[in-house]
N, CA, C and O atoms as a MOPAC input file, in Angstrom:
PM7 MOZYME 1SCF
protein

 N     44.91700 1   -19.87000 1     6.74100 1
 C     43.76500 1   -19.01100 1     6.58500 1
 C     42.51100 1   -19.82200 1     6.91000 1
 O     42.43400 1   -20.96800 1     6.46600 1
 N     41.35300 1   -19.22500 1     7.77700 1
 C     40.20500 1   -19.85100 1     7.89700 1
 C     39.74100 1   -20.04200 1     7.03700 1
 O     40.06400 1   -19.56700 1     5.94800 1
 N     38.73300 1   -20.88300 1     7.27200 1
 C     37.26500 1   -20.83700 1     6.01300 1
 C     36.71300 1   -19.26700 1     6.21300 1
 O     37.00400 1   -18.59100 1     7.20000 1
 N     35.83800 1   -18.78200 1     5.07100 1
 C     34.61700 1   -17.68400 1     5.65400 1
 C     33.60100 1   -18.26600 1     5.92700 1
 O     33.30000 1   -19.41300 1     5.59600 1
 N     32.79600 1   -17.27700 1     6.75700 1
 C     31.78900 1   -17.43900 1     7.73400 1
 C     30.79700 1   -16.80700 1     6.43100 1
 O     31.13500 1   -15.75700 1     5.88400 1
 N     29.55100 1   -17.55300 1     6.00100 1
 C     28.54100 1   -17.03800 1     5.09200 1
 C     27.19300 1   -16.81400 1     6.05300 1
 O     26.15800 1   -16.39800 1     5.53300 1
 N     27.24500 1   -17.05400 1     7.21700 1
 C     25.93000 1   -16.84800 1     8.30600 1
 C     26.61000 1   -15.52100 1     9.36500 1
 O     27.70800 1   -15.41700 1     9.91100 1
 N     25.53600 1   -14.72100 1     9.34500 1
 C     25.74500 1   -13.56800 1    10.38700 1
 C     25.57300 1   -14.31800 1    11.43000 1
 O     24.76600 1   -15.21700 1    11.66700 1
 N     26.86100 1   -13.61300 1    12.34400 1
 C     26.40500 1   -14.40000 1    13.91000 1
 C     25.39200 1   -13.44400 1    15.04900 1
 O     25.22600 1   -12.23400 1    14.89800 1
 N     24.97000 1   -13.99000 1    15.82600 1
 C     24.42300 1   -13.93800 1    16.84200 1
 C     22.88700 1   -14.16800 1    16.79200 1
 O     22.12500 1   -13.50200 1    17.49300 1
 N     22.42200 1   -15.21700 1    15.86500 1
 C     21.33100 1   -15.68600 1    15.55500 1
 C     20.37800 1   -14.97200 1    15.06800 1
 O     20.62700 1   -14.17800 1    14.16100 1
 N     18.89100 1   -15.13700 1    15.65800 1
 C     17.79100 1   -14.20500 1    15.08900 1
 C     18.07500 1   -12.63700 1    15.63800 1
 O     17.61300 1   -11.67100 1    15.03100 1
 N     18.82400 1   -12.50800 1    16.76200 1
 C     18.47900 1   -11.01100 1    17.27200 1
 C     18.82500 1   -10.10900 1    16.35600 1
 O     18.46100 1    -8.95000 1    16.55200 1
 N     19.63700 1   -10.44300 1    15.09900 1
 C     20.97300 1    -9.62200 1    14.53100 1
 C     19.75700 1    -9.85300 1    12.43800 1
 O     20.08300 1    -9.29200 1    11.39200 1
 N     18.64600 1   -10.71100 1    12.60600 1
 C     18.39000 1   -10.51800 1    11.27900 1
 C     17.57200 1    -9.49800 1    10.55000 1
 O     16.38600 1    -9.66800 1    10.83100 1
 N     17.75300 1    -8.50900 1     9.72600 1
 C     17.23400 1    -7.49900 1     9.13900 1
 C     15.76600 1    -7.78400 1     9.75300 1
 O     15.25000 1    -8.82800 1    10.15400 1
 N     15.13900 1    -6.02700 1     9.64700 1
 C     13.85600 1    -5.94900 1     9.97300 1
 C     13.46400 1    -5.92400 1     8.50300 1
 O     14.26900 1    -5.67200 1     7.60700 1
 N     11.73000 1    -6.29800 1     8.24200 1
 C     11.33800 1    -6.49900 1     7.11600 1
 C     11.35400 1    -4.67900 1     6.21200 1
 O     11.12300 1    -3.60200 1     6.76200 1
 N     11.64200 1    -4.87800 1     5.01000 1
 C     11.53800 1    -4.10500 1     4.00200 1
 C     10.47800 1    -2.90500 1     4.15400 1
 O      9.26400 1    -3.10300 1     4.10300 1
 N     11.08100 1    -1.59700 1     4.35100 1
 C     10.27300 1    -0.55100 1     4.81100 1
 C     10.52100 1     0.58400 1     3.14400 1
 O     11.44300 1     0.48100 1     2.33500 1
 N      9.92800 1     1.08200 1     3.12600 1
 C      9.01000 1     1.98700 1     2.28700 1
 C      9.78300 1     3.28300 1     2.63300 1
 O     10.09900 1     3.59000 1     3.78300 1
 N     10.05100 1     3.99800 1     1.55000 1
 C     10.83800 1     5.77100 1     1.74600 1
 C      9.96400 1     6.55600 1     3.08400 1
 O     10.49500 1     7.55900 1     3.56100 1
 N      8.58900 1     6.06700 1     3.68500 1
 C      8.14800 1     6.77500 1     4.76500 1
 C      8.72100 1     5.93900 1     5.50000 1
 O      9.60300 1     6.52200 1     6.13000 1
 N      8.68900 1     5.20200 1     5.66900 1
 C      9.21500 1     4.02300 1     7.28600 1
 C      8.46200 1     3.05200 1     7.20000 1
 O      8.81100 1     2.10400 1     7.90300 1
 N      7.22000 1     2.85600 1     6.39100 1
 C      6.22400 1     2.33600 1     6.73300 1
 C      6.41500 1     0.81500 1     6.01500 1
 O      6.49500 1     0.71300 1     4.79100 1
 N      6.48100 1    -0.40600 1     6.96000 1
 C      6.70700 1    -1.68700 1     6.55000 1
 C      5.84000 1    -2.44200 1     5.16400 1
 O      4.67300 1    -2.74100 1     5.42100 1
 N      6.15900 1    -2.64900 1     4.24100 1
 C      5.34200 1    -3.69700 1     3.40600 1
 C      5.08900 1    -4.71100 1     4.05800 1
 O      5.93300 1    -5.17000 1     4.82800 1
 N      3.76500 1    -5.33600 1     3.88100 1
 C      2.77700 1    -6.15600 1     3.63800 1
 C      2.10100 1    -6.09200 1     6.00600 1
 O      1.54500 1    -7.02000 1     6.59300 1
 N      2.47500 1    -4.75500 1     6.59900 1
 C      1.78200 1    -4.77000 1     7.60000 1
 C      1.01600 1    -3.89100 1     7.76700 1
 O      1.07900 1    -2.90100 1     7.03800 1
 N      0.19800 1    -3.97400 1     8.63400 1
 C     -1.14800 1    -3.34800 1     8.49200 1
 C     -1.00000 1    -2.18000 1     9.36500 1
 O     -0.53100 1    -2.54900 1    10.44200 1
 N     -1.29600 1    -0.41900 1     9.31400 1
 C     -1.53900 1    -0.28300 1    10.14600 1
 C     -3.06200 1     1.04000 1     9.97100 1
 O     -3.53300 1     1.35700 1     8.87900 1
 N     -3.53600 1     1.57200 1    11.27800 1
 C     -4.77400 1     2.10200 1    11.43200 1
 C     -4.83600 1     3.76200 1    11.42600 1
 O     -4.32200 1     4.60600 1    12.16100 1
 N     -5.50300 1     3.82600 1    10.52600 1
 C     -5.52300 1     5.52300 1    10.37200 1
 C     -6.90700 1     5.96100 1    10.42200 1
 O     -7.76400 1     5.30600 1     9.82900 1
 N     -7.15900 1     6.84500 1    10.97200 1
 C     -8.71000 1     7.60800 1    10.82300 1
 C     -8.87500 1     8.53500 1     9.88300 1
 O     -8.25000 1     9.58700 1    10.01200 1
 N     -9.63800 1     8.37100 1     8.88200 1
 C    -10.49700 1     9.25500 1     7.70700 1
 C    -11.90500 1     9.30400 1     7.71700 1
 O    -12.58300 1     8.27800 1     7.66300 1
 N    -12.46600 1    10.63200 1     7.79500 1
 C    -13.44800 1    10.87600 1     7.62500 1
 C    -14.65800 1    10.39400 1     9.06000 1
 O    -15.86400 1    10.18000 1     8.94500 1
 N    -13.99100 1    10.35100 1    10.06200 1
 C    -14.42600 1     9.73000 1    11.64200 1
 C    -14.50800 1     8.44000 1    11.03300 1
 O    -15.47500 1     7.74400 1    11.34300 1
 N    -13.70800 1     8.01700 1    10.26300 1
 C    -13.78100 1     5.99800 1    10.51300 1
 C    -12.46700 1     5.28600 1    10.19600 1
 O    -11.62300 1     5.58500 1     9.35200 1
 N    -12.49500 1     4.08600 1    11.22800 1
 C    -11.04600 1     3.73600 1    11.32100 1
 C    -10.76200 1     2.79800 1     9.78100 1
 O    -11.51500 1     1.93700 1     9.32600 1
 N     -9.71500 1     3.17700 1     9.30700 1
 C     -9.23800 1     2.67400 1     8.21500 1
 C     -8.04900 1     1.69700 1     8.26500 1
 O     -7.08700 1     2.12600 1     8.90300 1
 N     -7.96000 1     0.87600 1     7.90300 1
 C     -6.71300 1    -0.52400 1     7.91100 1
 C     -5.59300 1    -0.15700 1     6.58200 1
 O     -6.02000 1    -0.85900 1     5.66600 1
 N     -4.57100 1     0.48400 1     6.14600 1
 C     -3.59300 1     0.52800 1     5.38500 1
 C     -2.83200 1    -0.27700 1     5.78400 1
 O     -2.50800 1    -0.49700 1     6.95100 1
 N     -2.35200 1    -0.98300 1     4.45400 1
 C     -1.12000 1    -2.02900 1     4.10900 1
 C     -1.05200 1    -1.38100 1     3.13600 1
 O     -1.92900 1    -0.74000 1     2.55600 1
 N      1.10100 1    -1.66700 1     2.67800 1
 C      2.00600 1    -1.18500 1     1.90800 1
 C      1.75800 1    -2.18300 1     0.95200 1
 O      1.77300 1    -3.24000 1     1.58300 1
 N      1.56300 1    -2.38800 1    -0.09900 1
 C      2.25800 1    -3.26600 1    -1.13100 1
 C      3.80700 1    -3.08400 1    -1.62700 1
 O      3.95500 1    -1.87000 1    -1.76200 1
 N      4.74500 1    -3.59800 1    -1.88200 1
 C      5.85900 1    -3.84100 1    -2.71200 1
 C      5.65400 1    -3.92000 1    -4.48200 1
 O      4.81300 1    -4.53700 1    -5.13600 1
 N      6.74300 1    -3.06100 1    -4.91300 1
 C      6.30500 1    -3.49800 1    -6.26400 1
 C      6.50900 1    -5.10300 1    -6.67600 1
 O      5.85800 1    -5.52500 1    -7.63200 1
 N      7.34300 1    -5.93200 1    -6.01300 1
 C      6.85300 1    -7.36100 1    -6.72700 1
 C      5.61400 1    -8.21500 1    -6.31700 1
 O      5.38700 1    -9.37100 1    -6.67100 1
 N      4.63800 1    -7.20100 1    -5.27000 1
 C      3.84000 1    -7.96500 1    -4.70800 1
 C      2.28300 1    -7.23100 1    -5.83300 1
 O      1.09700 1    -7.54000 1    -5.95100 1
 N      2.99100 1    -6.40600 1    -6.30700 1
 C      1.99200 1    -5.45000 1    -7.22500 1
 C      1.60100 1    -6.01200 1    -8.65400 1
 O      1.85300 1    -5.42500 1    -9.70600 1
 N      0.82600 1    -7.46600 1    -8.52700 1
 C      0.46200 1    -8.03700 1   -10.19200 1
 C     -0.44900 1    -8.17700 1   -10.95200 1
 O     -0.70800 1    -9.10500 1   -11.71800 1
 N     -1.25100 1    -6.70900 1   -10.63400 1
 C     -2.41100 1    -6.80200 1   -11.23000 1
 C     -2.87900 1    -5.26800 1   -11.62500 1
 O     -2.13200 1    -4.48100 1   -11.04400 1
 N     -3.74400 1    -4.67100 1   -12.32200 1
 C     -4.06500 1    -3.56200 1   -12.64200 1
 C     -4.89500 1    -2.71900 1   -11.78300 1
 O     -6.09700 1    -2.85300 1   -12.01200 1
 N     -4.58200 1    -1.84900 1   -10.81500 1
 C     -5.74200 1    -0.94400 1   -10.30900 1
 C     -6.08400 1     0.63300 1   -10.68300 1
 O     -5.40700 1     1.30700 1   -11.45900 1
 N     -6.80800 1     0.91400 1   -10.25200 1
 C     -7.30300 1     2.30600 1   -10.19200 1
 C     -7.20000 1     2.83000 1    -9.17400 1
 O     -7.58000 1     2.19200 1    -8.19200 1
 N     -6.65300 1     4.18800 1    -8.98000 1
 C     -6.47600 1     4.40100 1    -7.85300 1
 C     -7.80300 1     5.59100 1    -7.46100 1
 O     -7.73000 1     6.73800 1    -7.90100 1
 N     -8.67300 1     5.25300 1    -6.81900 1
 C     -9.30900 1     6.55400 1    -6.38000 1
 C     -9.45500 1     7.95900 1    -5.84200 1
 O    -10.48700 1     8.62700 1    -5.76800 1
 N     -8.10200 1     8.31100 1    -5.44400 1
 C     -7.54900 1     9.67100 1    -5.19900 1
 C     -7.33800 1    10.48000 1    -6.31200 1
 O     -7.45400 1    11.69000 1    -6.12000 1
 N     -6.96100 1     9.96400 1    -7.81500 1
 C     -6.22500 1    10.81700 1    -8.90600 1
 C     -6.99400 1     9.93400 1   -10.31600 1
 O     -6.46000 1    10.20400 1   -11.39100 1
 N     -7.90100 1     9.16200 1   -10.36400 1
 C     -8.66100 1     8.34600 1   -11.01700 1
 C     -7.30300 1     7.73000 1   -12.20700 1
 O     -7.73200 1     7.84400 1   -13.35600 1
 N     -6.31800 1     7.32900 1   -12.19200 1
 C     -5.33300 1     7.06300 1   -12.73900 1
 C     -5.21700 1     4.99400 1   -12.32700 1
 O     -5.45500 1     4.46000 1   -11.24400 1
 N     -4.81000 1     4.35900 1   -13.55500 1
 C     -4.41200 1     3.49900 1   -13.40600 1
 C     -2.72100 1     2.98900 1   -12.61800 1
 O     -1.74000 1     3.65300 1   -12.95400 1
 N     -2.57600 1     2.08900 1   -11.84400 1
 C     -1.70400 1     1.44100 1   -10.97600 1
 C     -1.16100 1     0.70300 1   -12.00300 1
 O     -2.01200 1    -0.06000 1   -12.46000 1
 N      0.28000 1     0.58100 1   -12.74900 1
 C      0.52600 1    -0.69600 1   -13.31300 1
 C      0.72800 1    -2.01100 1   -12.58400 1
 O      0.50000 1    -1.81000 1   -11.39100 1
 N      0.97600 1    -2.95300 1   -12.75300 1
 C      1.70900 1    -3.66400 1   -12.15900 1
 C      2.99900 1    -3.51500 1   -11.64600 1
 O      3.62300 1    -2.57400 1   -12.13500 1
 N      3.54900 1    -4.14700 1   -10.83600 1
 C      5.01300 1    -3.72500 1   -10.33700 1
 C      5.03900 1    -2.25700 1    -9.56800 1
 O      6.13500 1    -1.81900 1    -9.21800 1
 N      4.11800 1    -1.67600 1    -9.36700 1
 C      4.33400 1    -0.46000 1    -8.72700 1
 C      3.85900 1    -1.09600 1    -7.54600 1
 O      3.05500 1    -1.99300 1    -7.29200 1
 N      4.88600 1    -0.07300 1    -6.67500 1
 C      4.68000 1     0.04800 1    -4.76700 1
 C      2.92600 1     1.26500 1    -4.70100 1
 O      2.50300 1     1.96000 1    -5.62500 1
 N      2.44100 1     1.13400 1    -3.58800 1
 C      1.37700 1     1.57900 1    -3.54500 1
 C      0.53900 1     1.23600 1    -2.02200 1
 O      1.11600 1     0.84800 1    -1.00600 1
 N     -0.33400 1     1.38000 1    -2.09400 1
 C     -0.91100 1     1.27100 1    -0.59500 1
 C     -2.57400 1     0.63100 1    -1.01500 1
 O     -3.23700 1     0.99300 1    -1.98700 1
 N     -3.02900 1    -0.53300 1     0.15700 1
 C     -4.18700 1    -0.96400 1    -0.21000 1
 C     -4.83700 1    -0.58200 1     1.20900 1
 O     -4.33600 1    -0.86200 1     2.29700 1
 N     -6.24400 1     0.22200 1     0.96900 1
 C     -6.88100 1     0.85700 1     2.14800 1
 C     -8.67000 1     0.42900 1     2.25800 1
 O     -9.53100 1     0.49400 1     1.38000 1
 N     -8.77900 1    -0.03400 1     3.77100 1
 C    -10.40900 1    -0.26000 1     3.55400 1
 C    -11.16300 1     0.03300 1     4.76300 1
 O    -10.35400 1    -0.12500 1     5.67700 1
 N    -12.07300 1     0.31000 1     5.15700 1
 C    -12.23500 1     0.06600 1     6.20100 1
 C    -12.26900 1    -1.04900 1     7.19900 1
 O    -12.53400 1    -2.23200 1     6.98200 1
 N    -11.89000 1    -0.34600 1     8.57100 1
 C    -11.58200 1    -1.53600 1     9.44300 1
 C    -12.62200 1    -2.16000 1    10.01900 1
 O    -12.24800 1    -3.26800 1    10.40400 1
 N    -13.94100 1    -1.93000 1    10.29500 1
 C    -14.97100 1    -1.84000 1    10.92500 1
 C    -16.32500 1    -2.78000 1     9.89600 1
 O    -17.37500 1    -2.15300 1     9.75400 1
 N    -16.26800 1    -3.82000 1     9.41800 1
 C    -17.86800 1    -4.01400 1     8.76400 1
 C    -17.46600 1    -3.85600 1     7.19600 1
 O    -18.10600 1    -3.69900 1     6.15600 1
 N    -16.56200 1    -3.93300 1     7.42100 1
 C    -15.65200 1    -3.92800 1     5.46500 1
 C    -15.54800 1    -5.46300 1     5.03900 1
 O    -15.18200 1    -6.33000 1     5.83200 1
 N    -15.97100 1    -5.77100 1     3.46400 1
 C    -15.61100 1    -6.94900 1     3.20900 1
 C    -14.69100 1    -6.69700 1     2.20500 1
 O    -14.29400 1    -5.54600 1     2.01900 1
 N    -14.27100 1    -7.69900 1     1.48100 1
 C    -13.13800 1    -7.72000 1     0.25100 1
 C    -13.27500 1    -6.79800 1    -0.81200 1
 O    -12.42000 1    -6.19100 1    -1.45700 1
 N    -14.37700 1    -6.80400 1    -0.86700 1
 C    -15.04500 1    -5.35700 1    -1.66900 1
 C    -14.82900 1    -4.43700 1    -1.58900 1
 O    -14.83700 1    -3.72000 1    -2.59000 1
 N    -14.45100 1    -3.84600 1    -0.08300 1
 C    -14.62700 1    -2.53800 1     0.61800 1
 C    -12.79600 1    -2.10300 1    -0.07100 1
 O    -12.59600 1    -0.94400 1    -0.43600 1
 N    -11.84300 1    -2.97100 1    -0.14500 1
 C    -10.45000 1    -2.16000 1    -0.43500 1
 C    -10.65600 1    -1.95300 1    -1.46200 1
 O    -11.34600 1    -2.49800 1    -2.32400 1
 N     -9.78700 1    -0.77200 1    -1.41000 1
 C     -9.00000 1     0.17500 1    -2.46800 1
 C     -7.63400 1     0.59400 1    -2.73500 1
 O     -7.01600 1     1.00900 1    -1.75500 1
 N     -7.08500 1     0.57600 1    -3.75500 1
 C     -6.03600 1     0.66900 1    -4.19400 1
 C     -5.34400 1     1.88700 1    -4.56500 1
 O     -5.59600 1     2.37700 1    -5.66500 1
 N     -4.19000 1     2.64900 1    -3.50700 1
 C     -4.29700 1     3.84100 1    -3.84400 1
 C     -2.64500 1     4.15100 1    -4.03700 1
 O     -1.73300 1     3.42600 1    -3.63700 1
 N     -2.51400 1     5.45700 1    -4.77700 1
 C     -1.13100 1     5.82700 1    -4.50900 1
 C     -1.03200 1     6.51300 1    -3.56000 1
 O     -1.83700 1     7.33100 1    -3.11500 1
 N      0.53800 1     6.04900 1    -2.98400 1
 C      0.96300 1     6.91100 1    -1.72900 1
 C      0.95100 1     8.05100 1    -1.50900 1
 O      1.03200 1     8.34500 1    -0.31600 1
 N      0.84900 1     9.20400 1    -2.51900 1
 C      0.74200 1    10.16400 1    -2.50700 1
 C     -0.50000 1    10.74500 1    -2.64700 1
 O     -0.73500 1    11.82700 1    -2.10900 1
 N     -1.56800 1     9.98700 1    -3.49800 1
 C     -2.95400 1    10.71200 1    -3.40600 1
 C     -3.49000 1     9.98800 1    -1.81400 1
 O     -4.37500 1    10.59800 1    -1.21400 1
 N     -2.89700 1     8.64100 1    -1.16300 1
 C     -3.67700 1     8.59100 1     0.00000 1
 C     -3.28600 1     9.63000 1     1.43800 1
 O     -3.92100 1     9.78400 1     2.48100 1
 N     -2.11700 1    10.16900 1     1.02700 1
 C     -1.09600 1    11.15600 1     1.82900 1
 C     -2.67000 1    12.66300 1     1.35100 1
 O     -3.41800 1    13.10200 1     2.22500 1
 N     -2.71800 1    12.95300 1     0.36900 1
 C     -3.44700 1    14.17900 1    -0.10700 1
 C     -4.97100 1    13.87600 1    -0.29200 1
 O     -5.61500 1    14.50700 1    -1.13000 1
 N     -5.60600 1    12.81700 1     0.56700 1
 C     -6.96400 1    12.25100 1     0.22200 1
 C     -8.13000 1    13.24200 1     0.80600 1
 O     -9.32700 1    13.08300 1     0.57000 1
 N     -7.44400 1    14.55000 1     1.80400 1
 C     -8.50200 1    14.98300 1     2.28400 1
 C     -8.06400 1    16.60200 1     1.24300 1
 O     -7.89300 1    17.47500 1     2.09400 1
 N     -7.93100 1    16.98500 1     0.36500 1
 C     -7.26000 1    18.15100 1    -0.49900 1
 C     -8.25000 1    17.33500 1    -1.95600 1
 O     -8.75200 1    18.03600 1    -2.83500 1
 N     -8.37100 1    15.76800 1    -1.94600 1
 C     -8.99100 1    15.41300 1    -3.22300 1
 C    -10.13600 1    15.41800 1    -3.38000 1
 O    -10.71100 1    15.14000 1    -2.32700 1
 N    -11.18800 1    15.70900 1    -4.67700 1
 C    -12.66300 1    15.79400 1    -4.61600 1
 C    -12.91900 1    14.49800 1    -4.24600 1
 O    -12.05900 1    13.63000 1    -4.10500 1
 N    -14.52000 1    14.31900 1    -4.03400 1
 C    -14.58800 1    12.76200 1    -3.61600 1
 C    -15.27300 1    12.31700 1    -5.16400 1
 O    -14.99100 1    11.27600 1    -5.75700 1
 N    -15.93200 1    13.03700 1    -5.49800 1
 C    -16.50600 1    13.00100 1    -6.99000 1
 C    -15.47800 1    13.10400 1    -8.16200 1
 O    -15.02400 1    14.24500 1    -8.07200 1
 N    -15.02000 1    12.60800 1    -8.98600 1
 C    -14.66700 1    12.31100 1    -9.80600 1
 C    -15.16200 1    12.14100 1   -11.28500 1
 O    -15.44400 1    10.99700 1   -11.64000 1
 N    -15.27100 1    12.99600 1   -12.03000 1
 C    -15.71900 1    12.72300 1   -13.40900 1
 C    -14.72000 1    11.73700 1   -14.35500 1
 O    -13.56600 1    12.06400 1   -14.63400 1
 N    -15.29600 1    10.58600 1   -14.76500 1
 C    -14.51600 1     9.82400 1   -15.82800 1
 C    -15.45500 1     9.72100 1   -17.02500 1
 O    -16.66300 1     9.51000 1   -17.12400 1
 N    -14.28400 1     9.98800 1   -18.06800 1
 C    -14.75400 1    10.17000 1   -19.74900 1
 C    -15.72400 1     9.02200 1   -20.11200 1
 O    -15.34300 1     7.98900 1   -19.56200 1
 N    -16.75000 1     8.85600 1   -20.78300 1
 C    -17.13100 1     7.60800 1   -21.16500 1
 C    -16.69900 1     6.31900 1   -21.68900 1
 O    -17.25200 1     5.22300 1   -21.78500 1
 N    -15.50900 1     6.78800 1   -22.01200 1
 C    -14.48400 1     5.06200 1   -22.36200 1
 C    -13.43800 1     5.11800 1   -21.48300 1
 O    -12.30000 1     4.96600 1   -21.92600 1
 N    -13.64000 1     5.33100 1   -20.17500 1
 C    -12.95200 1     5.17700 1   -19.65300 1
 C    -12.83800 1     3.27800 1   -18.93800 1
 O    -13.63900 1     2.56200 1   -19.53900 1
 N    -12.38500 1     2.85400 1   -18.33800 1
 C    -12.72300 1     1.74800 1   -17.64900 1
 C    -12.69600 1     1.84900 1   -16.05600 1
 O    -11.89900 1     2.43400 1   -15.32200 1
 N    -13.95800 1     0.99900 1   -15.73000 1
 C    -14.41900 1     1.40200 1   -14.32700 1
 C    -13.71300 1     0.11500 1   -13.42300 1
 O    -14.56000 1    -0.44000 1   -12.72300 1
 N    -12.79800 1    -0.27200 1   -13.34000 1
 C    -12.06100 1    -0.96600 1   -12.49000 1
 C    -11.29900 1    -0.73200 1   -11.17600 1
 O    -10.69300 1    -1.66000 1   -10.64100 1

């Protein structure tokens, strides 16, 4: 009996494409969508890449950590400031959402 083989053969052509998202859409690559006549830059996060608390601005709801999600900013004259942290589904329903938002007074503005 041989040894087993623990390496897939036929080198790089044959190694998994990176980790895609229930739409298709790859974690941690960027791609360009237009909202509101301006070009916008979306990247996927992964939930282990997810370690910090956001707000999402579509549904004014907190992001835990560990959740998958989408980070969106503009592409054009945007600094680090400019992203936002959204769920996939309110950035899917962002033109159906008010842009105004009422939050309670104890709420937290993060």
């Amino acid at each position: 009996m041989s040894p087993r083989r623990n390496r897939p053969r036929g080198g790089a052509a044959s190694q998994s494409p990176l980790p895609r998202d229930e739409s298709g859409m790859r974690y941690g690559l960027e791609s360009t969508e237009s909202w509101q006549g301006e070009e916008w830059a979306v990247r996927a996060v992964g939930g282990g890449a997810a370690a910090k608390h956001y707000r999402c601005p579509g549904c004014d709801q907190e992001i835990p950590p560990g959740v998958p999600h989408l980070v969106a900013w503009p592409r054009f004259g945007a600094g680090v400031d400019d992203r936002r942290h959204w769920h996939k589904a309110c950035w899917n329903a962002r033109d159906r959402r008010s842009a105004r938002l009422q939050r309670s007074r104890n709420a937290p503005r993060y």
